[in-house]
N, CA and C of each residue as an Amber inpcrd file, in Angstrom:
protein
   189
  -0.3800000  -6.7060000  20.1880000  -0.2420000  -7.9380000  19.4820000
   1.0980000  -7.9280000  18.7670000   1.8640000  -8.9020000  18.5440000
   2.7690000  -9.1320000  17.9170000   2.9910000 -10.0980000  16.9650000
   3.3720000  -9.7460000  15.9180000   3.8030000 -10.4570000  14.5170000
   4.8950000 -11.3050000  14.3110000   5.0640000 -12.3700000  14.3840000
   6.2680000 -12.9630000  13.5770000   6.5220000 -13.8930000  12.5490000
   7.0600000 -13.6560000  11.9860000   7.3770000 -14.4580000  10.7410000
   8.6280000 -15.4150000  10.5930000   8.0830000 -16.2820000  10.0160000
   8.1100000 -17.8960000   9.7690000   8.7890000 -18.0600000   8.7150000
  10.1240000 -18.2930000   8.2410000   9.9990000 -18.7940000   6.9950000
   9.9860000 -20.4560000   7.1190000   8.7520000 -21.1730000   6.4490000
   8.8580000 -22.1730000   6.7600000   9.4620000 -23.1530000   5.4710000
   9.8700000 -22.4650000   5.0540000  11.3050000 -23.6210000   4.2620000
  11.9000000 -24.6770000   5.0130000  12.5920000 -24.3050000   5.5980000
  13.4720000 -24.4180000   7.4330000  12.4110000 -25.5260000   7.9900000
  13.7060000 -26.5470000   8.3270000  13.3240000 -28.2180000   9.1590000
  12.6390000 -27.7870000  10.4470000  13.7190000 -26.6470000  10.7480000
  14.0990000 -26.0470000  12.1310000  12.8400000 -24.9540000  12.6250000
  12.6420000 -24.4380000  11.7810000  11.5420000 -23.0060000  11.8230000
  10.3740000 -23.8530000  11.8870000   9.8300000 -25.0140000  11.0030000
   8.9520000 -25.9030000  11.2810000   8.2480000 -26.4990000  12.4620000
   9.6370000 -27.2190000  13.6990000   9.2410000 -27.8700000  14.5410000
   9.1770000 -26.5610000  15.8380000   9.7550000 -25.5000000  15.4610000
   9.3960000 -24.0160000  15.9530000   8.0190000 -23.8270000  16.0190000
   7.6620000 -23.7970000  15.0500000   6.2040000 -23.6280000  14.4260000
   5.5070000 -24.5940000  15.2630000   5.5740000 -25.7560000  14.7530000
   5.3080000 -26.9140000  15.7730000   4.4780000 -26.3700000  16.8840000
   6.1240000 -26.3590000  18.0430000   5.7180000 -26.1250000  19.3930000
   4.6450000 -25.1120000  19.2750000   4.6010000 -23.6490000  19.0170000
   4.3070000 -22.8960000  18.6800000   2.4780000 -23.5680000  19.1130000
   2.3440000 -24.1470000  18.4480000   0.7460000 -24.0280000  17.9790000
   0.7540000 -25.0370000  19.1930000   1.0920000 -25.2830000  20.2800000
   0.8750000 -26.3210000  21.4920000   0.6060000 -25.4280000  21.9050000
   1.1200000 -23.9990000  22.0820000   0.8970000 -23.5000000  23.5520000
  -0.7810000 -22.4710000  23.1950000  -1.2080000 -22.4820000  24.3150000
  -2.6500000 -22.2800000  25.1380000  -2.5960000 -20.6370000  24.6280000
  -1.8200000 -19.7420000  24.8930000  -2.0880000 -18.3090000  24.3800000
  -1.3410000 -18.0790000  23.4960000  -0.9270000 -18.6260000  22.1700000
  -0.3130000 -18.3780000  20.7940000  -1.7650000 -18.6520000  19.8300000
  -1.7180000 -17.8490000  18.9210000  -2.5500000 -17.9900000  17.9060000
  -2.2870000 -17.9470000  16.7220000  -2.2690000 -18.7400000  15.9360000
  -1.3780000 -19.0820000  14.7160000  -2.7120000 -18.5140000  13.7610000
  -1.6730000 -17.5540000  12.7760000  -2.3290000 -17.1370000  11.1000000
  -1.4660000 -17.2020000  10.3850000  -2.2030000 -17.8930000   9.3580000
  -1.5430000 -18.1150000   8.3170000  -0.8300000 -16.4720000   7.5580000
  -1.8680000 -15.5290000   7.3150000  -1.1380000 -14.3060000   7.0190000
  -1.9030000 -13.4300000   7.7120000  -1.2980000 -11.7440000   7.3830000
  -2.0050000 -11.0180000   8.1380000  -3.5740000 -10.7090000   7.9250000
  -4.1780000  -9.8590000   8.2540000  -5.2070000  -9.1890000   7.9490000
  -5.5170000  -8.2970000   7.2170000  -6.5300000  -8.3690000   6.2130000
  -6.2270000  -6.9700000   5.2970000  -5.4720000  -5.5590000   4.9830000
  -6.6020000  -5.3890000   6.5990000  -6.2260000  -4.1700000   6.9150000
  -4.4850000  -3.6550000   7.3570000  -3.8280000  -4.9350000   8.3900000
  -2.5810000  -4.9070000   8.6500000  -1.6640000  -4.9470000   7.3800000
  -1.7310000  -5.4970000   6.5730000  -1.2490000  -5.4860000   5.0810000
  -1.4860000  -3.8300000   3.8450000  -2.3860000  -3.5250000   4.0440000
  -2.4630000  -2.1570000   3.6550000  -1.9050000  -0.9180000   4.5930000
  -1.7170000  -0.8010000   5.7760000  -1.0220000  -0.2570000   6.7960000
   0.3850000  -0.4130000   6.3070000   1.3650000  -1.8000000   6.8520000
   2.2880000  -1.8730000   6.5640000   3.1660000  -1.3500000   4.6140000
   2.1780000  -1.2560000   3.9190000   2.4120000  -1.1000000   2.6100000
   2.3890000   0.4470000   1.9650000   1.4130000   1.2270000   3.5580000
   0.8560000   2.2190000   3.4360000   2.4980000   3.4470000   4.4420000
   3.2050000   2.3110000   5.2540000   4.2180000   2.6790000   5.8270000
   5.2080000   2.1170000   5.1890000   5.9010000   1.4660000   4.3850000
   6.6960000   1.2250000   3.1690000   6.7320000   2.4870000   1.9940000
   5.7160000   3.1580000   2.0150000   5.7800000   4.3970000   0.8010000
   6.1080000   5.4050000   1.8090000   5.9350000   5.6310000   2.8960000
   5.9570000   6.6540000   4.0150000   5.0750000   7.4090000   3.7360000
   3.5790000   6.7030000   3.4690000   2.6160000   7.9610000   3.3490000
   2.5070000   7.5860000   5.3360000   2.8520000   7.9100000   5.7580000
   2.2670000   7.6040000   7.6510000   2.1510000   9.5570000   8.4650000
   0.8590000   9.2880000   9.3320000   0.7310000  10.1730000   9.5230000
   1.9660000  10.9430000  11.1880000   2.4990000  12.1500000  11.0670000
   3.8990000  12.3840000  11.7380000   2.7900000  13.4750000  12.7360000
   3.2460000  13.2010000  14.0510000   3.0960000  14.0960000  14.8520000
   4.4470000  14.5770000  15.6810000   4.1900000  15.9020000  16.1330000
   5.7820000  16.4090000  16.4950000   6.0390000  16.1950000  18.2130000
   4.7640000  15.7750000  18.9000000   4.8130000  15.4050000  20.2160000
   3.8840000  14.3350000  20.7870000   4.0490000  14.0320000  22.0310000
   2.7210000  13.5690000  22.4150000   1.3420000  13.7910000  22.5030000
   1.6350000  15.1540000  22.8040000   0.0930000  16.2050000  23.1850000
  -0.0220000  15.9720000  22.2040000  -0.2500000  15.9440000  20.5840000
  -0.5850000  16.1540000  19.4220000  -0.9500000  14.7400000  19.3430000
  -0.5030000  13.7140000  19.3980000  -0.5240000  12.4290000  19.2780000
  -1.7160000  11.8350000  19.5670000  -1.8180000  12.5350000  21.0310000
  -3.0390000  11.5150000  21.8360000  -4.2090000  11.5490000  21.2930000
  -4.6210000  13.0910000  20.8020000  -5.9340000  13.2550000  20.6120000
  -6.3480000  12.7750000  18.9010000  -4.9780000  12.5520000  18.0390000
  -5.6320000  11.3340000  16.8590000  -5.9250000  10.3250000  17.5800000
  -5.3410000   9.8400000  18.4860000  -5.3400000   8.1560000  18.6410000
  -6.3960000   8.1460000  19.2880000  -7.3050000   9.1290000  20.1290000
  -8.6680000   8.5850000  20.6120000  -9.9000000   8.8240000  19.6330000
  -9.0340000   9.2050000  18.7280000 -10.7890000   9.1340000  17.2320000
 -11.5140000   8.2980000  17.0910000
């Protein structure tokens, strides 16, 4: 999934926005999700967890 941000001040970013919400696989939120907001805030302090390879990697990510 991908994030982008809007500043909708902007005439221009608006009718962006606009189109935006026409098309069939865009899904417009107003903000993120809790959880995505404590993540990102949680990677702003650099508490994030560091692995030194892949092999190490994979087997957090299937928890």
């Amino acid at each position: 999934m991908t994030y982008i941000v809007i500043d909708t001040r902007d005439k221009r970013s608006l009718s962006f926005l606009q189109y935006v919400k026409t098309l069939p696989f865009a899904k417009i939120q107003s903000s993120a999700n809790v959880t995505t907001i404590k993540a990102m805030e949680q990677a702003k302090k650099g508490k994030t967890t560091r692995h030194k390879n892949a092999k190490n990697l994979i087997p957090f990510l299937n928890k």
